[in-house]
N, CA, C and O atoms as a CHARMM CRD file, in Angstrom:
* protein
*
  264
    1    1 UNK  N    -19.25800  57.48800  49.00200 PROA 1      0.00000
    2    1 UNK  CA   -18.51000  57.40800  47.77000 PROA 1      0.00000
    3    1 UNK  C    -17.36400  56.41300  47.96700 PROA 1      0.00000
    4    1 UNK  O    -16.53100  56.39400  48.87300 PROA 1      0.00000
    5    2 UNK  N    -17.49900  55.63300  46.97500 PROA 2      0.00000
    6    2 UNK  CA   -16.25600  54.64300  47.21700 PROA 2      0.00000
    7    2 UNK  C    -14.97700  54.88300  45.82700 PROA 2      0.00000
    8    2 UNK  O    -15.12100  55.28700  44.67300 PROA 2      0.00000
    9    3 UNK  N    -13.57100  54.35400  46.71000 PROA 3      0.00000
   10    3 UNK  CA   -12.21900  54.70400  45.95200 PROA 3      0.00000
   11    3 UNK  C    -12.26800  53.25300  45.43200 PROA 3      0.00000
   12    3 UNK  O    -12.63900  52.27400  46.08000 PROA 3      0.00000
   13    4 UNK  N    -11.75900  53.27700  43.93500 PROA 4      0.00000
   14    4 UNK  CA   -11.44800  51.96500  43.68500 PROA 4      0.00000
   15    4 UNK  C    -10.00700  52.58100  43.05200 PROA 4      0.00000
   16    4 UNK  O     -9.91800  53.57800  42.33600 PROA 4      0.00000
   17    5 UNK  N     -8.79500  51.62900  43.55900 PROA 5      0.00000
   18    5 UNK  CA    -7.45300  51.87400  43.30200 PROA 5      0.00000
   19    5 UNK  C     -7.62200  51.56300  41.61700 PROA 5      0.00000
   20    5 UNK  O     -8.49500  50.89000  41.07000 PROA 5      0.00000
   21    6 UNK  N     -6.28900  52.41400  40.89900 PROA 6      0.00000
   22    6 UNK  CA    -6.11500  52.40900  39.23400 PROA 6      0.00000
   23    6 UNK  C     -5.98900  50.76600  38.96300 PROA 6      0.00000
   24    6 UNK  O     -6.73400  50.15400  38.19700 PROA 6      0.00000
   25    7 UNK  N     -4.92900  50.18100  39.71900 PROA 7      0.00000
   26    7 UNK  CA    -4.74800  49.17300  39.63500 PROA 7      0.00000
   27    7 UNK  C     -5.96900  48.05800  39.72700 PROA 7      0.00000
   28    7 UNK  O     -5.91300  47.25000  38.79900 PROA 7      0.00000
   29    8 UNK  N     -7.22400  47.81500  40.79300 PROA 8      0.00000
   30    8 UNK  CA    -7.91300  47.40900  40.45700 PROA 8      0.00000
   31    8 UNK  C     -8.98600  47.41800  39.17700 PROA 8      0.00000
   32    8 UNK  O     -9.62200  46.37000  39.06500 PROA 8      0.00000
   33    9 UNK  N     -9.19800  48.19200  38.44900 PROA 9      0.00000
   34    9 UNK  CA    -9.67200  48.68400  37.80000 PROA 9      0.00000
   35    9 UNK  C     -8.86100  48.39200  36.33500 PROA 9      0.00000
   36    9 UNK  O     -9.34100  48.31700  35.20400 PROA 9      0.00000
   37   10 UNK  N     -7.93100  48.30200  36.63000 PROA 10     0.00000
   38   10 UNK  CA    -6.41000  47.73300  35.24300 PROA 10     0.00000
   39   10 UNK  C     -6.68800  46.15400  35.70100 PROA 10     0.00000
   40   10 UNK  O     -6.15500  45.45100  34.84300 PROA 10     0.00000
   41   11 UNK  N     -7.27000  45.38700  36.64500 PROA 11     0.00000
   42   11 UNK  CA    -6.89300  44.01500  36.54900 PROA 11     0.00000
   43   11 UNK  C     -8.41900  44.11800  36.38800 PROA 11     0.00000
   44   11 UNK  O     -8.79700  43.00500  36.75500 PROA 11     0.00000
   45   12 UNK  N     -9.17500  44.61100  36.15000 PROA 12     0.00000
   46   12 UNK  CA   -10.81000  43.80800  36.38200 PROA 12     0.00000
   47   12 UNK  C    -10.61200  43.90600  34.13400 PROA 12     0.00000
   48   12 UNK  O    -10.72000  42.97300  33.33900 PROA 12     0.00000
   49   13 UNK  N    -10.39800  44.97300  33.92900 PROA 13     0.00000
   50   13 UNK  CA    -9.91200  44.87500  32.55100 PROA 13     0.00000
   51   13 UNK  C     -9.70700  43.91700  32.29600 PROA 13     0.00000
   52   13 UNK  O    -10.59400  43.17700  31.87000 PROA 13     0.00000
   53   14 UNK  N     -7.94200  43.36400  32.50900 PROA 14     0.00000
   54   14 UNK  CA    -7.04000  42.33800  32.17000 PROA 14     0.00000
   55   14 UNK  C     -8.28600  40.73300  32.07700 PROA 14     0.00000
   56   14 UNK  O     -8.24300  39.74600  31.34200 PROA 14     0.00000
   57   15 UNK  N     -9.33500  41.15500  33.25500 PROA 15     0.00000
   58   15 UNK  CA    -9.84900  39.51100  33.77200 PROA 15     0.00000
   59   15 UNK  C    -11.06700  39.98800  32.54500 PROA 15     0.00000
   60   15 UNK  O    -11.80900  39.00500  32.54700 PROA 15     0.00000
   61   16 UNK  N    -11.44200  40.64200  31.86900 PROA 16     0.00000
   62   16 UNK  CA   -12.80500  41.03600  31.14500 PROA 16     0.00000
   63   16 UNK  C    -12.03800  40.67200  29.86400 PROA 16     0.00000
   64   16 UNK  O    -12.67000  39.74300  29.36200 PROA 16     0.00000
   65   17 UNK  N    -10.88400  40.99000  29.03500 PROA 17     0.00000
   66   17 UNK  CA    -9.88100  41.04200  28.17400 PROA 17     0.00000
   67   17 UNK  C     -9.99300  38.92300  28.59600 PROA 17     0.00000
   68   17 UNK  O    -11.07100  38.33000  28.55900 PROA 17     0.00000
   69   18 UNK  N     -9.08100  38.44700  28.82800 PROA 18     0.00000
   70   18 UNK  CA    -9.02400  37.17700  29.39500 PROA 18     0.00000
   71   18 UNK  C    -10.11500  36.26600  28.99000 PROA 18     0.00000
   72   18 UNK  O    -10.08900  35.29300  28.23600 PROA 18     0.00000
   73   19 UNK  N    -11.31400  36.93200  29.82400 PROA 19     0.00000
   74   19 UNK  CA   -12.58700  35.94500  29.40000 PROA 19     0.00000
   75   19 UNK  C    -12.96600  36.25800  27.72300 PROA 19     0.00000
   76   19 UNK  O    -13.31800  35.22500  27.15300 PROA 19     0.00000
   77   20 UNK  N    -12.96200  37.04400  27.15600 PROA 20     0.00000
   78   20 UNK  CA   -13.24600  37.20500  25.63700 PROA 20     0.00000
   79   20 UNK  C    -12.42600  36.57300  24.68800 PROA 20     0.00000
   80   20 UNK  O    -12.76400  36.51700  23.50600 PROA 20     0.00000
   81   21 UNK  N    -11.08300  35.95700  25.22300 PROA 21     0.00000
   82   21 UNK  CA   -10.09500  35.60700  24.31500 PROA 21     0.00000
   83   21 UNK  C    -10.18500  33.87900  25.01400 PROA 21     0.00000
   84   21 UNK  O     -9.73100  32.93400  24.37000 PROA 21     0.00000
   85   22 UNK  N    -10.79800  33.70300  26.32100 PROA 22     0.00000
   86   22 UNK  CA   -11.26200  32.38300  26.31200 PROA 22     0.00000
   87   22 UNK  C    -12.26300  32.06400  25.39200 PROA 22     0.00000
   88   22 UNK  O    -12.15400  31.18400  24.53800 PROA 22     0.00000
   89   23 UNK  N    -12.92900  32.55200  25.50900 PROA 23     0.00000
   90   23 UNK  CA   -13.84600  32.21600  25.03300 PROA 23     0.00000
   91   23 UNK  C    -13.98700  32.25100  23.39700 PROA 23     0.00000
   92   23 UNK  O    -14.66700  31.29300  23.02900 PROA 23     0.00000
   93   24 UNK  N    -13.55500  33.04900  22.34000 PROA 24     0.00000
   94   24 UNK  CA   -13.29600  33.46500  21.63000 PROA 24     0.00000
   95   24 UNK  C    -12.31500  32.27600  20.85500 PROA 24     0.00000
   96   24 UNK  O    -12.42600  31.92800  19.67900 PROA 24     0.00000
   97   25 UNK  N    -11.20900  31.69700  21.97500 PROA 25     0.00000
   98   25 UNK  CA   -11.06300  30.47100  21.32100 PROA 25     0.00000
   99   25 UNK  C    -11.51300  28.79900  21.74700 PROA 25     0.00000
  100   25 UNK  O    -11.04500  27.67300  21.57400 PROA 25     0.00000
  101   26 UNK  N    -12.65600  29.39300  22.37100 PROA 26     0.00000
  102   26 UNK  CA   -13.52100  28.23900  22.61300 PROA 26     0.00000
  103   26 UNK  C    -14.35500  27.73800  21.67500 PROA 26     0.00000
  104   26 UNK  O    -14.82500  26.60100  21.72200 PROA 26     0.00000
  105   27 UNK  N    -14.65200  28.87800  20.45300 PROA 27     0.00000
  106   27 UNK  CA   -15.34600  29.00000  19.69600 PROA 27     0.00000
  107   27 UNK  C    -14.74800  28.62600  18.20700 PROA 27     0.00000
  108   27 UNK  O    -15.45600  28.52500  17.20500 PROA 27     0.00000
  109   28 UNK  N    -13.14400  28.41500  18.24000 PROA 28     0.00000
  110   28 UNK  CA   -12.81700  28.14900  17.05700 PROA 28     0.00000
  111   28 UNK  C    -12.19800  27.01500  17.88300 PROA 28     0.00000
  112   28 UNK  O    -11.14500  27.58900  17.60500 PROA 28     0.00000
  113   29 UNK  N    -11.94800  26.31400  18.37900 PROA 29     0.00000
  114   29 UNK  CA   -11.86200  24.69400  18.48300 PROA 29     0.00000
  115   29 UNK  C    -13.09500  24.46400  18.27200 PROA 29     0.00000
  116   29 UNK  O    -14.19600  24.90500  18.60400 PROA 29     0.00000
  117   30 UNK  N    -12.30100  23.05400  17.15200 PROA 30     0.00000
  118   30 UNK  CA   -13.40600  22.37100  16.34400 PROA 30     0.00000
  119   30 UNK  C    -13.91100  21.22700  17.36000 PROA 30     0.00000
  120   30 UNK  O    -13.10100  20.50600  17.94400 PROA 30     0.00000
  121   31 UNK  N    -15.16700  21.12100  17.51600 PROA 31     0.00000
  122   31 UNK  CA   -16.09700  20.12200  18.38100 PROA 31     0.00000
  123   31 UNK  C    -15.51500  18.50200  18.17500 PROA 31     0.00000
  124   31 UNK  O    -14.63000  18.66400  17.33500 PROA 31     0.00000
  125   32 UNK  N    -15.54900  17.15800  18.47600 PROA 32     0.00000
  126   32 UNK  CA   -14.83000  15.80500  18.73100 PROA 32     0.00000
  127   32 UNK  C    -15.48900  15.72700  17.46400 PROA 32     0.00000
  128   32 UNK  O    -14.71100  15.36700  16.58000 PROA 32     0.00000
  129   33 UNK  N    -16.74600  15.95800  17.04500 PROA 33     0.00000
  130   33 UNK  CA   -17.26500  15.16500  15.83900 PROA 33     0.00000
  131   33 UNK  C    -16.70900  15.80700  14.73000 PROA 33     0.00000
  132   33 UNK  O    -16.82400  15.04500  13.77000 PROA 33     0.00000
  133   34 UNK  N    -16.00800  17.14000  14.31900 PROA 34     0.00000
  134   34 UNK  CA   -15.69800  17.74400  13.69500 PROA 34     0.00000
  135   34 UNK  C    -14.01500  17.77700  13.24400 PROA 34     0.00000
  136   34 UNK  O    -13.30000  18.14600  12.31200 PROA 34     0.00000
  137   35 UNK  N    -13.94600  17.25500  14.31600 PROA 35     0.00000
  138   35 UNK  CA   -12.30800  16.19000  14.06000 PROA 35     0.00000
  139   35 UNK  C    -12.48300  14.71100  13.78200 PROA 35     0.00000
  140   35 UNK  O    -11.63000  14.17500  13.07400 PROA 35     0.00000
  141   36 UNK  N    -13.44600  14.01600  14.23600 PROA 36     0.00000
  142   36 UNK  CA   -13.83000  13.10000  13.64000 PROA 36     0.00000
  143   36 UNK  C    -14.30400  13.13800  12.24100 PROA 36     0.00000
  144   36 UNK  O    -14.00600  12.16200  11.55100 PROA 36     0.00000
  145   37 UNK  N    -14.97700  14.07100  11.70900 PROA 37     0.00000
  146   37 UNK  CA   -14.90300  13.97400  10.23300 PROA 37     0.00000
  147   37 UNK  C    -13.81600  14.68200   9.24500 PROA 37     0.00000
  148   37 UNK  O    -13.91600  14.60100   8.02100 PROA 37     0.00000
  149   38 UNK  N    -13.02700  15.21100   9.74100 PROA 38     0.00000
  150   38 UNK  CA   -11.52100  15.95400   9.54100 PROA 38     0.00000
  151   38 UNK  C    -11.12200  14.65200   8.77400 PROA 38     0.00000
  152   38 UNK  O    -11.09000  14.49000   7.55400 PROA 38     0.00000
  153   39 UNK  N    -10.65400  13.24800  10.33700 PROA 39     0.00000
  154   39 UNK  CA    -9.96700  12.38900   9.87700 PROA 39     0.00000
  155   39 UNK  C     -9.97200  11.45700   8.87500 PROA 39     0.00000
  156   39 UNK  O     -9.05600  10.88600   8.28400 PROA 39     0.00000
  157   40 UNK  N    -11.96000  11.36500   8.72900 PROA 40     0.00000
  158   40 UNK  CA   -12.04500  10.31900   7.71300 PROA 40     0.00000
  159   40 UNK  C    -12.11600  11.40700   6.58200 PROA 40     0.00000
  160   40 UNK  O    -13.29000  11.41500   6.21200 PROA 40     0.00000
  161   41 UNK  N    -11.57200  12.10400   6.04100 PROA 41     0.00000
  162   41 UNK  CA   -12.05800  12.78300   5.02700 PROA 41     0.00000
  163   41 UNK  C    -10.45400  12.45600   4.35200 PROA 41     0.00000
  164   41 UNK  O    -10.24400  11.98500   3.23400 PROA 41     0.00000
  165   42 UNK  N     -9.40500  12.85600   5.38900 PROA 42     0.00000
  166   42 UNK  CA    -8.08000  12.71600   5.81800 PROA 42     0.00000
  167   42 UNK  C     -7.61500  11.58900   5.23400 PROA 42     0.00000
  168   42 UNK  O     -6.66400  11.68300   4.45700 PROA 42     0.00000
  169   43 UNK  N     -8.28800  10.15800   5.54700 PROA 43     0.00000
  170   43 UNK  CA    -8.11500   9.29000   5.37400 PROA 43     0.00000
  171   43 UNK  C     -8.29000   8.40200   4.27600 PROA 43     0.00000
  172   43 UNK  O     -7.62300   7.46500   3.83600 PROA 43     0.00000
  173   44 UNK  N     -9.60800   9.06600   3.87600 PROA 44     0.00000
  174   44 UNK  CA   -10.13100   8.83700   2.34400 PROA 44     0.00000
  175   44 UNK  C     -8.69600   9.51600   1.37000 PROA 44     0.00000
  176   44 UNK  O     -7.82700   8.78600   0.89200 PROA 44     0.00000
  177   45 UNK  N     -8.70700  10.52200   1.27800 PROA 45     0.00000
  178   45 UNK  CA    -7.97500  10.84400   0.76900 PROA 45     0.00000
  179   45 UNK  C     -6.17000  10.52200   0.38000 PROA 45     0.00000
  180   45 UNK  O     -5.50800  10.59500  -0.65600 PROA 45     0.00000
  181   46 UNK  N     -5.84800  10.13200   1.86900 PROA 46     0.00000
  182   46 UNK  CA    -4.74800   9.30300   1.45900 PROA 46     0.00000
  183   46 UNK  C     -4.80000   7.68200   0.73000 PROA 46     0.00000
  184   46 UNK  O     -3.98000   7.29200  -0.10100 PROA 46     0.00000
  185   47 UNK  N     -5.90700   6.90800   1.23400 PROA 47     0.00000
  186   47 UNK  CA    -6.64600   6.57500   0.38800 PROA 47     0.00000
  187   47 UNK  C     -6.32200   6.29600  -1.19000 PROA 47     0.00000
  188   47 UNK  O     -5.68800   5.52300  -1.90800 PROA 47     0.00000
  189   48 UNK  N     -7.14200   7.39100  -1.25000 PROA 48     0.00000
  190   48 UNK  CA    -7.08400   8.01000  -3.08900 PROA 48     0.00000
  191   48 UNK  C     -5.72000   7.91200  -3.62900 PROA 48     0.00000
  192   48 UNK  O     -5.43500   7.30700  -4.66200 PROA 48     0.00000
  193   49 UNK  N     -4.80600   8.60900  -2.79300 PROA 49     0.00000
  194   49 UNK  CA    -3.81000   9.17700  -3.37000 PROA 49     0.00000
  195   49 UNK  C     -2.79600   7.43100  -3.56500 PROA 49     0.00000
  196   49 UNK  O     -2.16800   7.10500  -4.57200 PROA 49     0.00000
  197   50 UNK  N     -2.89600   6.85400  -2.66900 PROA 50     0.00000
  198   50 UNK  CA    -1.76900   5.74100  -2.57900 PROA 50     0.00000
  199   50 UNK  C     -2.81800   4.54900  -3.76900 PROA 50     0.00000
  200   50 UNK  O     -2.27700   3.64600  -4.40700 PROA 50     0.00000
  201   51 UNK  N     -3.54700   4.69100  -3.79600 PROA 51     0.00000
  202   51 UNK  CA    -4.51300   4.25400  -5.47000 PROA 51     0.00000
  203   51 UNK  C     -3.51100   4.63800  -6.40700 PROA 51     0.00000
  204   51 UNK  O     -2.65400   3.91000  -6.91000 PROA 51     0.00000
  205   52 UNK  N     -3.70100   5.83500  -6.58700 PROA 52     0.00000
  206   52 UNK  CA    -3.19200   6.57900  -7.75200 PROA 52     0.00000
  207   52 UNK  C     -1.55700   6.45500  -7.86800 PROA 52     0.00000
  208   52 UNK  O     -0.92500   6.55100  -8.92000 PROA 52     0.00000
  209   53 UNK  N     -0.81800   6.13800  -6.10300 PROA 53     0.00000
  210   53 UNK  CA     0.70800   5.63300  -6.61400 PROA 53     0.00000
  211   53 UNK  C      0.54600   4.54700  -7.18600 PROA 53     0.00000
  212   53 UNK  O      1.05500   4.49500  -8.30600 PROA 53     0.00000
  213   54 UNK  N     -0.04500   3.53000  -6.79000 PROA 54     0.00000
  214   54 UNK  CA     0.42000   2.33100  -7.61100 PROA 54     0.00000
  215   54 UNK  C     -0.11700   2.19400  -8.66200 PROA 54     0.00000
  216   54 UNK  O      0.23400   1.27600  -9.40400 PROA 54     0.00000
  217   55 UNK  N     -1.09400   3.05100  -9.00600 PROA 55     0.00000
  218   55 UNK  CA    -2.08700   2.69800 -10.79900 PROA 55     0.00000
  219   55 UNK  C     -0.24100   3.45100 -11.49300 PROA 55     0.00000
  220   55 UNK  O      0.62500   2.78100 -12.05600 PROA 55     0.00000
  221   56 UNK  N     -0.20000   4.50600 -11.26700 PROA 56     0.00000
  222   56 UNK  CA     1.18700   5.39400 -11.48300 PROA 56     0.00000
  223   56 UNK  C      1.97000   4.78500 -11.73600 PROA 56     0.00000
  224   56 UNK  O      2.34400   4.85500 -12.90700 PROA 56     0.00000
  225   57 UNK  N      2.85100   3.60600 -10.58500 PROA 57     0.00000
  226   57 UNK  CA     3.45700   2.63700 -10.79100 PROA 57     0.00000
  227   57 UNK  C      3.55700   1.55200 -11.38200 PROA 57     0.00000
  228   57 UNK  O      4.46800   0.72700 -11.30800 PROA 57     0.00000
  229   58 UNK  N      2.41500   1.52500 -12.11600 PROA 58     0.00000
  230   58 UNK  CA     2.51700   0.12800 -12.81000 PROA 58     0.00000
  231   58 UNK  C      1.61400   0.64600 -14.20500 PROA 58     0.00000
  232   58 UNK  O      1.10600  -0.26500 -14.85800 PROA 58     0.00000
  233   59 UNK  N      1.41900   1.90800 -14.63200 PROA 59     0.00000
  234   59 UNK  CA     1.61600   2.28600 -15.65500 PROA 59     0.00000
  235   59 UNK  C      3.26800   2.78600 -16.13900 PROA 59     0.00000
  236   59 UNK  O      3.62600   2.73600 -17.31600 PROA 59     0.00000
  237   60 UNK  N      4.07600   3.21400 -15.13100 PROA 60     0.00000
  238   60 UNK  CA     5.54800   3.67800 -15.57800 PROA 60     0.00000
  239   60 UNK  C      6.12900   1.68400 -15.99200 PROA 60     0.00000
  240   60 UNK  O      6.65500   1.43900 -17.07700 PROA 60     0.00000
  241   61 UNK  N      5.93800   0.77200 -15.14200 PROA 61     0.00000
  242   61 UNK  CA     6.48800  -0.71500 -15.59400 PROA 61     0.00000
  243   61 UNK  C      6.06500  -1.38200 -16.83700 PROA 61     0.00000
  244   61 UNK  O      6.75900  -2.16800 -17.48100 PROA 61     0.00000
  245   62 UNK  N      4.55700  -0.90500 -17.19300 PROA 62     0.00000
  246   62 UNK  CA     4.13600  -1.24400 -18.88000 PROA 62     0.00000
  247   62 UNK  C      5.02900  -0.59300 -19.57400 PROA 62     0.00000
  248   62 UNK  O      5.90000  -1.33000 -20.03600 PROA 62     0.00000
  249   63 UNK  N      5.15900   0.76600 -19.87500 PROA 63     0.00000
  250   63 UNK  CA     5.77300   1.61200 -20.20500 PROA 63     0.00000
  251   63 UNK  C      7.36400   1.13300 -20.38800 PROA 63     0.00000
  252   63 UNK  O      7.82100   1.24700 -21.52500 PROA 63     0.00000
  253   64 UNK  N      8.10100   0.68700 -19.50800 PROA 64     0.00000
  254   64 UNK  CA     9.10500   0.76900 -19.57800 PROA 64     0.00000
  255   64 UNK  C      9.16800  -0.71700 -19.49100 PROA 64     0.00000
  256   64 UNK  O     10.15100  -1.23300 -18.95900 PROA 64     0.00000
  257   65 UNK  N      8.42400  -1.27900 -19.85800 PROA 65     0.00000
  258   65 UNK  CA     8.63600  -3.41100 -20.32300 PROA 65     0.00000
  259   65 UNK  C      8.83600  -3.83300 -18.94100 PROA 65     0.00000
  260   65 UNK  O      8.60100  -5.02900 -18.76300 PROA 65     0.00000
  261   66 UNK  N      9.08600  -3.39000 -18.25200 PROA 66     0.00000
  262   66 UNK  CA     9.38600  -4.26200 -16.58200 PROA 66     0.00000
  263   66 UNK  C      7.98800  -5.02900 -16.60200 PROA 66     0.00000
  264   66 UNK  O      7.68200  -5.77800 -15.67400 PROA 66     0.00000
């Protein structure tokens, strides 16, 4: 019959606990290609938006005779 101390038995836990929460966020980091399409989506979009300042901007200068 073998003794295994409380304490071993509290760290084999801690190391079982450990690997599930590695892993666990191994699984929600997003993969290189999945940040790669993050950015161009990212990018499009600012994009869009700096379109839409200057259409913005130079509908407020008709508008206001400038």
């Amino acid at each position: 019959m073998s003794f295994s101390a409380p304490w071993t038995i509290a760290l084999r836990g801690n190391e079982r606990s450990k690997t599930e929460m590695e892993q666990a966020t191994a699984e929600m980091t997003p993969s290189d290609g999945e940040i790669d399409v993050w950015k161009e989506r990212m990018h499009k979009l600012l994009e869009i938006e700096s379109t839409d300042n200057d259409l913005i901007e130079d509908l407020e200068e008709e508008y206001n005779g400038v």
